[in-house]
Phi, psi and omega in degrees: 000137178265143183329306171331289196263352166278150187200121192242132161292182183298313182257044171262342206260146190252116191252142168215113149277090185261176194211151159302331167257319201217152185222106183289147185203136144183160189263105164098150146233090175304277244267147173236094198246184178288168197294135164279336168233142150250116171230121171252142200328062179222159178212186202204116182308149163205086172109238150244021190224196210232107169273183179246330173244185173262145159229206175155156189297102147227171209263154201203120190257123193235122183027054168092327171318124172243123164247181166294149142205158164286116175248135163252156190238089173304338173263347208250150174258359184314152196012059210246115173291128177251072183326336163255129195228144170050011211110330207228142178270109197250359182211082183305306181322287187287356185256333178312293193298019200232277194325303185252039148272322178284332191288326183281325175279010174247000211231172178211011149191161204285338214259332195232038194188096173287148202204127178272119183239117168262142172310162189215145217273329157341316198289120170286146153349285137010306202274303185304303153323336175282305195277348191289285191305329174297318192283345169256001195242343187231332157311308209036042181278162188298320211211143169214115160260125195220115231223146186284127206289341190257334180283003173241000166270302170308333177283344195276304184298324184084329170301127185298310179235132197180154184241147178287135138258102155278115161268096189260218179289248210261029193181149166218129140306129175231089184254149186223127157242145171205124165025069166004080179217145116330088175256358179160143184215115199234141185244163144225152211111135175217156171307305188304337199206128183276309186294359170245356184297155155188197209093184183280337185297352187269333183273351197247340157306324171276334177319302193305333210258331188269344177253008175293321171323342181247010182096342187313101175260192216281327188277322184306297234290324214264334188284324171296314189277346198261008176283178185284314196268025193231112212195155196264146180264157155332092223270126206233108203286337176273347196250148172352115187074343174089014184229160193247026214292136189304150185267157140315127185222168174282134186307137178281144183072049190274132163322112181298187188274170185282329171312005187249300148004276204307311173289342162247075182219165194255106136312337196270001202243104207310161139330088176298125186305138157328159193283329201275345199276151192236123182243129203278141154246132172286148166245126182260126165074058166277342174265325192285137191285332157306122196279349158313358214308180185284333179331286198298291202299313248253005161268111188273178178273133202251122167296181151303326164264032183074020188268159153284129192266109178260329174306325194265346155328297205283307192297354165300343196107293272213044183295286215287315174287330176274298192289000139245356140328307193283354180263307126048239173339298175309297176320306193289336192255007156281322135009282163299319162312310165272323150335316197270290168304248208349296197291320177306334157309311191280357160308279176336304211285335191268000170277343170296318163291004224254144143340151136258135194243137204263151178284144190328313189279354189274312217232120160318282197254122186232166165255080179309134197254118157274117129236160194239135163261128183235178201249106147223148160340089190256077177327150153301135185307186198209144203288152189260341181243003182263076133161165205272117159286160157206168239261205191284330186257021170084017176229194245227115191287142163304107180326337179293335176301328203216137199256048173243166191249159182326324186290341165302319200254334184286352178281310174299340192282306186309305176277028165265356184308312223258028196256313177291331136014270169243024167273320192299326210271285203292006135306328181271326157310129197267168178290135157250198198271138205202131174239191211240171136250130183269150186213106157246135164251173194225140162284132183222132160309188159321306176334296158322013175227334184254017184271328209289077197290115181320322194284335135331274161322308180305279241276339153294334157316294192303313196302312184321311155327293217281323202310283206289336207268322200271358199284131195294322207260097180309324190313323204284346203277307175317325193260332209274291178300341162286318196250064156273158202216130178229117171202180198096163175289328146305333182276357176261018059050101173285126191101355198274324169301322202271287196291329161273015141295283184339313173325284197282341149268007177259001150298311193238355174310119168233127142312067177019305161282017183275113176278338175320314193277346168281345215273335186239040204241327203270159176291121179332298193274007159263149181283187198253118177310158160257028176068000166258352178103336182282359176250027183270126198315112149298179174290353166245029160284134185245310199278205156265181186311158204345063178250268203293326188317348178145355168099343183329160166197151174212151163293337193247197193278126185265000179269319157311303192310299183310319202287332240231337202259158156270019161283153182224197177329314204270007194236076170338117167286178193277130179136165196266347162292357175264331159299310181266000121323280220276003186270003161223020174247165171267149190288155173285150168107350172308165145282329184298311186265024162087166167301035144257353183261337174296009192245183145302320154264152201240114155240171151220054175209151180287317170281144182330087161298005197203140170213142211163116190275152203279152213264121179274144146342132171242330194281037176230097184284337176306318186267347185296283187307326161289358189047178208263039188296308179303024187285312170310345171278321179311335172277312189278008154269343169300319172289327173300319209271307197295298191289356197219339190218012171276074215275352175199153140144043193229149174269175166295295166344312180273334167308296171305330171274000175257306172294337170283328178300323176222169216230134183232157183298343153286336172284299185287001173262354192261315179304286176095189188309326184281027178270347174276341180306339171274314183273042166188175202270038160295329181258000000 
């Protein structure tokens, strides 16, 4: 098939992501969900060749007997190759046989399942070429798109422009796109040196070293650090370490004193009777014989809008019997009434006594919960029915005692004959291994907060800084800073985010209203605008402020006004002297006046007005909930889809440019290896 006319379905296309510890894989993208299989990037010497798991020998006793057999232990890492360190494929051999174990285990044929492989900005021309030629040569596949790890965070994210920080394992990427071009790159970590790694793994190592003391080995640390109570504070710019770390404080919720008590309670509001006192209401002539009684008469008669009928009152007699039922009446529901206040105070004064649980970044000391499963050396049990219990003093449990029916103990009475038996057999059985779960809790400090090493952090400022600051074409830097991106695995890391945001505005943030930084930003020779259009300056502008240009003046600072109004050089005010400025400058949205009047931002300084992370995708809730850390697979099935299965409404241009996304097998038998520098999304 030729690149032109192949075309594959969806869940024909094979996605591989790799990572230094773990590797997203998965076959076909209908549904655009998070990865169904994570396997991690390791592989296991056997000769001169490669297993996928560690295995090894054990003895296994069969009808007295003991033999050998080959086991694999699919969890275990003893003597296990990490073809990837930092980014960088430091083991070709072995990560080429790690590619085609996810192709055979995910795949059931060869010939027909094209494969999105993603990159890692580490990886050399060299590297990308090795895997280009293995992969058509051992595989046989149609088609290979091998796609740039931050240009697959943009297709997953959607934004045109925007900068990645992939935070991994041993390394942080930092790519700054512009209208999804790869414009400046910066990685930190290198393979060659344990002292330059960085990513999370530089944190569950200070965790470990700081918690040596408590016993800690490397998986608590690591478990501690991906919990709730293990978290980066806030960035505080006067204080010590630049963090805010919680204090000794007085226990919260201590009940108040009773003179306080005492002091919100309504003076105006009776005594309440005890809970215990029974308050009767009387019925007057409930004995009397007179059928006229207070029972019958002494309820008046009510309209329809609830008024009291007082004619039939007086005329009742009983004027003297009613108006005191109704003070009565009055008594009780002042009564009630305080009851009702009474108890809602003593709700209040005892939630007030109840603890108040203080939020995490708050309490010195929390309690880390660990478990763990181990292995232990187990006998085998001895069958529970080859013989009768019995009770403590030996005898026979009382039938009343017991739910077996006669026929249950005449069974049991035949196989206690059969007991000594099979006591005999589970002697000779050797114990296994069975495993257990352990459950610790461990008290933790202060640690959980100080592990998060500021020198860390600065050096993910700086790559950030230097990264966007470094792009040559200034117009490209604004949108790159509107649009941070957090994704890696690392980054999820409570708290981590936040805090180097802070970070980078309280370093590198300058205010708009700072008028200073524009002043050597304007042309010697232009006047300083008044934010109306009538002074706007050209190359042959002389004057002054609200002079020959029209005469125009304002009140407010034209040097803020320019920065803050969306007009630039190029853009003409209402009037007719601005027409007649502006008749030879180019309008914004021209080609003439560059890609900065065509975008939406207008700066006018080399340093950041705005620093601020880009607004995520809400309509994939499958991704809401996994959160978009994982973003580059989500892209690159967005790219699979685009490069393999997009079959019509592209012009010759959008053709061409979908046959340059992947090196298909007619191209590579025309190429040769060096075919991918072209034929893919790295750049």
């Amino acid at each position: 098939m030729s690149s032109a006319a192949a075309k594959w379905r969806e869940e024909q296309i094979l996605i591989i992501c790799p990572g230094s510890k773990t590797t997203m894989a998965q076959l076909g993208c209908t549904e655009l969900t998070p990865p169904t299989h994570r396997i991690p990037t390791r592989m296991f010497r056997d000769g001169n060749e490669w297993r996928p798991y560690y295995t090894f020998k054990r003895t296994k006793v069969v009808d007295g007997v003991e033999t050998e057999e080959w086991v694999e232990d699919v969890d275990g890492d003893e003597g296990a190759v990490w073809p990837i360190r930092g980014g960088r494929i430091v083991r070709m051999d072995a990560f080429l046989a790690f590619l085609e174990h996810v192709h055979s285990l995910l795949t059931t044929t060869y010939h027909n399942t094209p494969i999105m492989l993603m990159a890692s900005p580490q990886w050399t021309r060299p590297d990308c070429e090795a895997i280009a030629q293995y992969v058509f040569e051992k595989t046989r596949t149609p088609a290979l798109c091998m796609i740039h790890s931050g240009l697959a965070t943009q297709y997953g994210l959607k934004w045109p422009n925007m900068t990645v920080i992939d935070i991994g394992y041993e390394k942080v990427d930092v790519t700054a796109i512009h209208d999804g071009r790869v414009v400046n790159q910066i990685d930190l970590g290198s393979s060659g040196s344990e002292k330059q790694i960085s990513g999370g793994e530089i944190f569950t190592r200070r965790l470990q070293k700081l918690l040596g003391a408590k016993n800690f080995t490397y998986d608590m640390a690591e478990k501690l650090k991906k919990s709730p109570i293990c978290e980066v504070l806030p960035y505080v710019a006067g204080a010590e370490d630049l963090v805010e770390l919680p204090k000794e404080t007085v226990p919260a919720g201590a009940p108040p004193p009773p003179a306080a008590a005492e002091e919100g309670t309504s003076e105006s509001v009776a005594e309440p009777a005890p809970a215990t006192e029974l308050i009767e209401e009387p019925v007057d002539g409930a004995g009397d014989s007179n059928g006229d009684s207070m029972t019958a008469s002494a309820t008046p008669v009510r309209v329809d809008d609830g008024v009291l009928d007082v004619a039939a009152i007086v005329t009742s007699g009983q004027t003297k019997e009613f108006l005191a039922r109704k003070e009565e009446e009055k008594e009780k529901e002042k009564k009630k009434a305080g009851r009702k206040l009474k108890a809602q105070q003593d709700a209040e004064v005892a939630s007030s006594a109840r603890p108040v649980r203080l939020p995490n970044s708050k309490r010195k000391v929390t309690t880390f919960t660990y478990e763990e499963v181990i292995q232990e050396l187990v006998a085998p049990e001895t069958s529970q029915n080859s013989s009768v219990a019995l009770d403590e003093d030996g005898t026979a449990p009382d039938a009343t005692t017991t739910t077996t029916t006669g026929q249950e103990d005449e069974a049991a009475a035949a196989t206690a004959t059969e007991a000594p038996s099979s006591d005999n057999a589970a002697s000779t059985t050797p114990p296994e291994h069975q495993p257990r779960r352990v459950r610790r809790d461990i008290e933790i400090g202060l640690e959980r907060f100080t592990f998060a090493d500021r020198h860390e952090i600065d050096r993910i400022v700086t790559a950030i800084y230097h990264t966007i600051q470094g792009i040559d074409d200034m117009y490209m830097r604004p949108p790159c800073w509107d649009n941070l991106v957090f994704v890696g695995n690392g980054s999820r890391l409570r708290g981590l985010k936040e805090n180097i945001l802070q970070t980078l505005q309280a370093r590198h943030l300058v205010s708009p209203s700072t008028a200073t930084m524009f002043t050597s930003e304007l042309p010697s020779n232009v006047a300083t605008p008044t934010g109306t259009g009538a002074q706007t300056p050209t190359g042959s502008f002389n004057g002054g402020v609200g002079g020959v240009g029209g005469g125009h003046t304002s009140g407010v600072n034209p040097l803020l006004q320019a920065a803050t109004t969306a007009s630039t050089l190029g853009v003409g005010g209402p009037g007719a002297a601005a027409g007649a400025n502006n008749s030879t400058t180019p309008a914004a949205g021209s080609e003439a006046a560059g890609p900065a009047a065509t975008g939406a931002y207008h700066f006018h300084s080399q340093t950041p007005t705005s620093i601020k992370t880009a607004v995520l995708p809400t309509y994939l809730s499958e991704w809401t909930k996994n959160g978009f850390e994982e973003a580059m697979f989500l892209g690159a099935q967005v790219a699979a889809r685009i490069a393999f299965s997009l079959h019509g409404g592209l012009d010759t241009q959008g053709l061409e440019a979908q046959r340059l996304m992947s090196l298909s097998r007619v191209d590579y038998n025309e190429l040769g290896p060096k075919g991918i520098r072209k034929h893919s999304m790295l750049q």
